[in-house]
N, C-alpha and C positions, 0 to 999 in steps of 0.2 A: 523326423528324428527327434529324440527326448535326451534331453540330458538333464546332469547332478550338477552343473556348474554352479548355480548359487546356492546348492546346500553343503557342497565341498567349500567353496568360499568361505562362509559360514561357519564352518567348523575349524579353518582355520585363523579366524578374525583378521579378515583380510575385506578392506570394503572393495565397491568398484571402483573407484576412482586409482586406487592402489595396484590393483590387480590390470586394469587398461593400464597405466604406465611402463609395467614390467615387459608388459608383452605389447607393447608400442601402438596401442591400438587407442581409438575412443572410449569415454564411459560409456556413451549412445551404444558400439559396439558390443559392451560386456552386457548390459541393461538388454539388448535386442537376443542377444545368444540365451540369455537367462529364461527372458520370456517367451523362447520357441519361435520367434519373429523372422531369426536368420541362423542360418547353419555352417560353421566353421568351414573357412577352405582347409584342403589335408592340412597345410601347413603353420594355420593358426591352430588347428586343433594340436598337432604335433606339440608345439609349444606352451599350449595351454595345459595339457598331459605332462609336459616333464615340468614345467613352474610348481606341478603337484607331486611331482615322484610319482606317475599312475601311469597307467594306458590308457590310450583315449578311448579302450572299451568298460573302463569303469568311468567313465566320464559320459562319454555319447552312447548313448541306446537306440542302434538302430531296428528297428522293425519292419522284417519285409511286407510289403503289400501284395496281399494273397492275390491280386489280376495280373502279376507275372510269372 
């Protein structure tokens, strides 16, 4: 799954360390989501989406894999 997370951030000058606080998680956490490393449970995504006013399908892009 790909997401816009650090260029949404980004856009709204917000570093990570600011953005892990809000949403009660680590920097390591926001820093791993950015870099494609690890993929939000629903419920941090959930949260991650409304911190933005968005849905978390302008946020995470999933793409199916054509062997299902």
């Amino acid at each position: 799954m790909n997401n816009r997370l650090e260029e949404i951030r980004k856009q709204h000058g917000i570093k990570q360390e600011e953005l892990a606080a809000a949403l009660e998680v680590s920097r390591q956490t926001i820093g791993s989501l950015e870099n494609g490393r690890y993929n939000p449970s629903i419920l941090l995504a959930f949260k991650i989406a409304r911190f933005f006013g968005m849905s978390i399908e302008e946020i995470f892009i999933y793409e199916e894999d054509d062997k299902v």
